[in-house]
C-alpha positions as CSV (number, residue, x, y, z in Angstrom):
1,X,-76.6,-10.6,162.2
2,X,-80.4,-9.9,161.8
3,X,-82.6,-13.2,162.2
4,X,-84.9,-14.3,159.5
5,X,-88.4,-13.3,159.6
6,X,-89.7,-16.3,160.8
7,X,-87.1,-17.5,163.4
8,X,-88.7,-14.2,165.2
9,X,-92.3,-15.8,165.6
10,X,-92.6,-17.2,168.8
11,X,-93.5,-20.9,168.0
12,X,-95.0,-21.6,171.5
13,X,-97.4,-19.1,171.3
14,X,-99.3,-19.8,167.9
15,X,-102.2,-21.7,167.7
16,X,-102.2,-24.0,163.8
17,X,-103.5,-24.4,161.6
18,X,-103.3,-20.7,160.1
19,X,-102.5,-18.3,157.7
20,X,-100.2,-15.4,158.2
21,X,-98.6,-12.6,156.1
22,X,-95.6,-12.6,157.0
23,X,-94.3,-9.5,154.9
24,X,-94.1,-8.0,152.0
25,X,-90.9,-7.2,150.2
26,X,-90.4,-4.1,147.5
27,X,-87.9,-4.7,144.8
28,X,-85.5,-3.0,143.1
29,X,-87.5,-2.0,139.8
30,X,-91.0,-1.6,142.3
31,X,-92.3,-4.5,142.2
32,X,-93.9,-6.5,145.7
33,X,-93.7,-10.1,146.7
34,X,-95.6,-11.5,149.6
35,X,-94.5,-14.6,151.7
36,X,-97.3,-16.4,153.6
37,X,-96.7,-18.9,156.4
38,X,-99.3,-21.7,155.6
39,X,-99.2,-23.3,159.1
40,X,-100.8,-26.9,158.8
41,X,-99.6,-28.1,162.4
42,X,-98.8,-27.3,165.9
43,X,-95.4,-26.3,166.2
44,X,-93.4,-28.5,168.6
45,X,-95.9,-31.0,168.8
46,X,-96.8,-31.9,165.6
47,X,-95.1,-33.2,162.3
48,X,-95.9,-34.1,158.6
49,X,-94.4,-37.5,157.4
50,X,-92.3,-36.7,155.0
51,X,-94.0,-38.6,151.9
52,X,-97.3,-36.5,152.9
53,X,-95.6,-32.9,153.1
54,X,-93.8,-34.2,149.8
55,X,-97.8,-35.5,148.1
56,X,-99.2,-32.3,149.9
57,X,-96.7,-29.6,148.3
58,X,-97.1,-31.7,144.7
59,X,-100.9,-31.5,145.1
60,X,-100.9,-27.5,146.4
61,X,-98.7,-26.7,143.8
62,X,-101.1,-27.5,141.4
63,X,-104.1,-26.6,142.7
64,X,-103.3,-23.3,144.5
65,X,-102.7,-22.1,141.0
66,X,-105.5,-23.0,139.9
67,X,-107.3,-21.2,143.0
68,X,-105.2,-18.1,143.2
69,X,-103.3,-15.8,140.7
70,X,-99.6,-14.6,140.9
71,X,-98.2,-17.3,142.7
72,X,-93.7,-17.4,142.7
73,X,-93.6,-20.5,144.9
74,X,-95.3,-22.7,147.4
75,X,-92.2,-24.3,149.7
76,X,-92.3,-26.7,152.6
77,X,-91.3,-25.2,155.8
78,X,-88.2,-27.4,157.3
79,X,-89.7,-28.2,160.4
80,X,-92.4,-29.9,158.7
81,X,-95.2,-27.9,160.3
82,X,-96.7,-26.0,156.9
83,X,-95.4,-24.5,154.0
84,X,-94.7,-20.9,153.0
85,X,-96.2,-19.2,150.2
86,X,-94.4,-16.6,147.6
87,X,-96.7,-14.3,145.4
88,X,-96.2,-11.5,143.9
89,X,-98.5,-8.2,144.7
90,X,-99.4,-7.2,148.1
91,X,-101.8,-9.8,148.6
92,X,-104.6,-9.9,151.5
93,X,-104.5,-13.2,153.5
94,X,-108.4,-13.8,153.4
95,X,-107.7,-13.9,149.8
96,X,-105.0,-16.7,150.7
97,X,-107.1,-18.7,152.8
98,X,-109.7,-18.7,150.4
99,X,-107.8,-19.8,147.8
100,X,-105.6,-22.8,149.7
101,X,-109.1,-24.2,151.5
102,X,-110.8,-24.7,147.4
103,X,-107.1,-26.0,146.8
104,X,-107.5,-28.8,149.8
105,X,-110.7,-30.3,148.4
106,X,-109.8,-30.1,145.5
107,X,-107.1,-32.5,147.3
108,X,-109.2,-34.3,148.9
109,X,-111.3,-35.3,145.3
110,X,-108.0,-36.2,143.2
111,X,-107.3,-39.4,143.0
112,X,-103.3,-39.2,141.7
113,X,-100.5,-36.6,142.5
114,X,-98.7,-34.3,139.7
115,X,-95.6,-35.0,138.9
116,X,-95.4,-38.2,140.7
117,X,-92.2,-39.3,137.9
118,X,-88.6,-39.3,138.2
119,X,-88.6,-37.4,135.3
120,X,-90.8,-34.6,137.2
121,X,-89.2,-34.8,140.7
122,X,-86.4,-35.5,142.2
123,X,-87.6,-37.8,144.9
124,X,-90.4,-39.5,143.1
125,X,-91.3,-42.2,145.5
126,X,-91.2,-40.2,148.5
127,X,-95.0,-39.0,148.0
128,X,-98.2,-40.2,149.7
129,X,-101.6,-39.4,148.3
130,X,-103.2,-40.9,151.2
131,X,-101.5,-38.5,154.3
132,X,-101.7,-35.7,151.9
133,X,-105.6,-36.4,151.6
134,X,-105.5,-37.0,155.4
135,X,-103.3,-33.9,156.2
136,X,-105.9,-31.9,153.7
137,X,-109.2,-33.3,156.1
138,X,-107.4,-32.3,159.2
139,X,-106.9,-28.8,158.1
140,X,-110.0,-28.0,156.9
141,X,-112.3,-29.8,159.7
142,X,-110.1,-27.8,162.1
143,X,-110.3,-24.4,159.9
144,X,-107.5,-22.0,159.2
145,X,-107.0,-19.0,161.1
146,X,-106.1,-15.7,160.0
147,X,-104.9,-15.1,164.1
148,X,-101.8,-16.8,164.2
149,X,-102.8,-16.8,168.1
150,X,-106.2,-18.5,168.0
151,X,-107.8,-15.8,169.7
């Protein structure tokens, strides 16, 4: 069995927060999607609070489409380090960063979260403006990467 992309990445070696291409895929009819690993936090050592991922994703979701066109999906990773990133295209990841640090302050100016019903979500009062403002601070005062290995 071949392992996913991203159980390949050595998680001991990377250096957060970051952005990394991690591929791009050609479809059937010729079309190209590229996934992104938005890495927020140091693997192993570091986790997002759930209602902060949750506000965070809400917030990016939003706002990176506002930053950034032909955007598929924006997903939280499961170990709670950072999110991954679907677009369609062959996309450049300076474009990327670009895009997701004018996305986090816009975060940092909003004052509610979209989608913050149980209409709109299925886990409505699982969300946290306040770590997702915090989370959005830390990330940009440390800077995003585009060497997953800080060097």
């Amino acid at each position: 069995m071949e392992k996913v992309e991203s159980f390949k990445l050595d998680h001991t070696k990377v250096k957060a927060p970051y952005v990394r291409k991690c591929c791009v895929l050609d479809g059937k009819n010729g079309d190209k999607v590229t996934k992104f690993d938005l890495r927020f936090l140091q693997p192993n050592v570091e986790a997002f609070g759930t209602a902060a991922l949750h506000g965070l994703e809400h917030l990016l979701a939003t706002y990176l489409r506002e930053t950034m066109d032909d955007i598929i999906d924006l997903s939280p990773m499961g170990c709670r380090t950072g999110y991954y990133l679907i677009m369609w295209g062959d996309v450049e990841p300076a474009y990327v960063k670009e895009g997701l640090e004018k996305a986090l302050e816009m975060v940092l100016t909003t004052d509610e979260i979209p989608a913050a019903t149980a209409v709109e979500c299925g886990n409505y009062r699982d969300l946290s403006l306040f770590g997702a403002k915090e989370y959005a601070k830390k990330a940009l005062d440390e800077g995003f990467s585009l060497n997953i290995y800080g060097e």
